[in-house]
C-alpha positions, 0 to 999 in steps of 0.5 A: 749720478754720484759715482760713489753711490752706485757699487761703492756705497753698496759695498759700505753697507756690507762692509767688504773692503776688497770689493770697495777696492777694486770697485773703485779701480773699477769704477771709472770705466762706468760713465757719467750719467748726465742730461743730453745736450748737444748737435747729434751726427746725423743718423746715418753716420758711418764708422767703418774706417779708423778716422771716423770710429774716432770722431765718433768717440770723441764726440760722444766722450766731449758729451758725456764730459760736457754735462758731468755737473748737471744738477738732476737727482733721483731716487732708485733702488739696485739689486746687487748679486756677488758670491754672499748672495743679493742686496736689494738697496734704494738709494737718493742723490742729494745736494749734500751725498749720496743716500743708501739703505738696505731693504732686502737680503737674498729678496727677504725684507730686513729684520726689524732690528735690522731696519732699525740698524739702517736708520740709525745708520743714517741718523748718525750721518744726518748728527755728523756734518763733518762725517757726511762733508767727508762723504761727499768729499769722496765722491767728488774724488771718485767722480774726478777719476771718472772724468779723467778715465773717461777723458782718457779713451779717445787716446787710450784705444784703437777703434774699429767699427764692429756692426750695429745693434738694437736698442736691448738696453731701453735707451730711448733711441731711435736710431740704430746703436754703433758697435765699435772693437778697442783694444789698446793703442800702443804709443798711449802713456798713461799719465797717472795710475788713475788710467794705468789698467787701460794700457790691458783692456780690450774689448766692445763700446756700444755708442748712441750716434745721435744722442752721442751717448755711450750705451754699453761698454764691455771690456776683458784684461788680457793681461795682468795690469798692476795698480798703485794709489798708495796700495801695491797690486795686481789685476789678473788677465782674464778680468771682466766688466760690463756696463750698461746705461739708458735714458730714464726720462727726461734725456738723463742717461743713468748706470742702469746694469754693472757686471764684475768678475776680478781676481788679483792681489792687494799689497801683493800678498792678500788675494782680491776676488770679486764677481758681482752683477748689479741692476739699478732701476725704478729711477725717478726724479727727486728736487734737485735742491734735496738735502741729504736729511730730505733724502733720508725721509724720502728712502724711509717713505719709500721702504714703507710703501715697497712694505705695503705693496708686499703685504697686498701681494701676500693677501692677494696670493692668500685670497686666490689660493682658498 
């Protein structure tokens, strides 16, 4: 999955640059969602001691960084909640960008002008290569900064083993998942801005000893962390985020639940405050040479039948109550 057709593209869709901007600070710390290839640790690794925690993220990190290209696609919907209310989206990863489109505010389905709005939308995108090249472009830019956060954590933290847990998240699992405690390691630089709110995280990394995937990871500021990338700002202590991954079929692991609580400033006078929980399902496999206009057509057929499947739901209610 394209890094910046999760949140980010939602957050285009309503327009909201605060919460672009800190989704996109934000954004690194949710995973690569690839296909699974490599020698598991055996099931009953343990990491109760500093070294083997570790290797442990190491491994699981080389994973996910391993497989960062991997060329499958799908087709899912995410239903986002924040301050303004709900935004139901589905969305289609192709070869050329990402694809979104609105269907539901506050689970009422779009207006017919608003439907129209959508497509028109994507018709523009579709009439613009350089419009769409640019796209794609940033999410190329937003999916190296993934990488380099993700790069970064076997450096960035300290680890302890904090117990086992189930598999809550539907990851496929077999095995029992590994709960690990970070908190930053003091004689950690960060190289560039790109890992400069690490150095104020603590929190929890749930990780999947066999598949060396990582399942969840929930981390806290517990201080106020400054940003840069050419904008001036602060993250204050306090700030929250939660992120969950699980395997949809086929080994691919995809961002399946993404929570978000920050208040701050930008250019060190406009305040920046964003709450929103986003749940992202009903994955399922698209061509992997789907170009962007394919896509379209496939979101299209999608919201059509999410349509009929409403009107069905609406006669049969109907027919139940006489």
């Amino acid at each position: 999955m394209t890094v910046d057709g999760l949140p980010t593209e939602t957050v285009s869709g309503i327009g909201n640059a605060c919460q672009k901007l800190a989704l996109l600070l934000f954004l690194p710390l949710c995973f690569l969602s690839v296909t699974v290839w490599a020698a598991p640790l055996p099931a009953t690794t343990s990491c109760e001691n500093a070294a083997t925690c570790l290797n442990l993220v190491r491994a699981a990190v080389a994973n996910e960084v391993a497989h960062s290209n991997d060329p499958t696609k799908h087709i899912f919907r995410s239903r986002k909640e924040s301050a303004q209310g709900s935004q139901t989206r589905l969305y289609v990863e192709t070869r050329d960008a990402m694809a979104g489109m609105t269907i539901a505010y506050n689970d009422k389905p779009l207006t017919a002008q608003q439907t129209q709005g959508e497509e028109g939308r994507l018709a523009w995108l579709e009439s613009h290569p350089e419009q769409l090249r640019r796209k794609h472009a940033q999410e190329l830019e937003n999916s190296d900064r993934t990488l380099r956060i993700v790069k970064a954590l076997p450096d960035a933290f300290l680890y302890q083993y904090d117990g086992e847990e189930s598999d809550s998240a539907d990851s496929g699992s077999t095995s029992k998942l590994v709960r690990l405690k970070f908190v930053p390691n003091p004689s950690y630089q960060p190289p560039t801005h790109v890992e400069q709110v690490l150095v104020g995280m603590q929190g929890i990394v749930v990780i999947d000893p066999v598949g060396l995937r990582i399942a969840k990871i929930d981390g806290t500021l517990f201080r106020e962390v400054g940003f840069g990338w050419g904008i001036l700002g602060h993250l204050d202590k306090g700030g929250h985020f939660l992120v969950e991954q699980r395997n949809v079929g086929n080994g691919c692991w995809e961002v399946s639940h993404m929570s978000l609580a920050f208040t701050g400033k930008i250019l060190l006078f406009k305040n920046l405050s964003i709450k929103s929980d986003e749940v992202l399902s009903d994955f399922r496999r698209v061509p992997d040479n789907t170009t962007f206009a394919q896509g379209v057509q496939l979101l299209k057929a999608e919201e059509i039948k999410l349509a009929q499947t409403r009107s069905a739901e609406v006669v049969k209610t109907q027919t139940q109550s006489r």
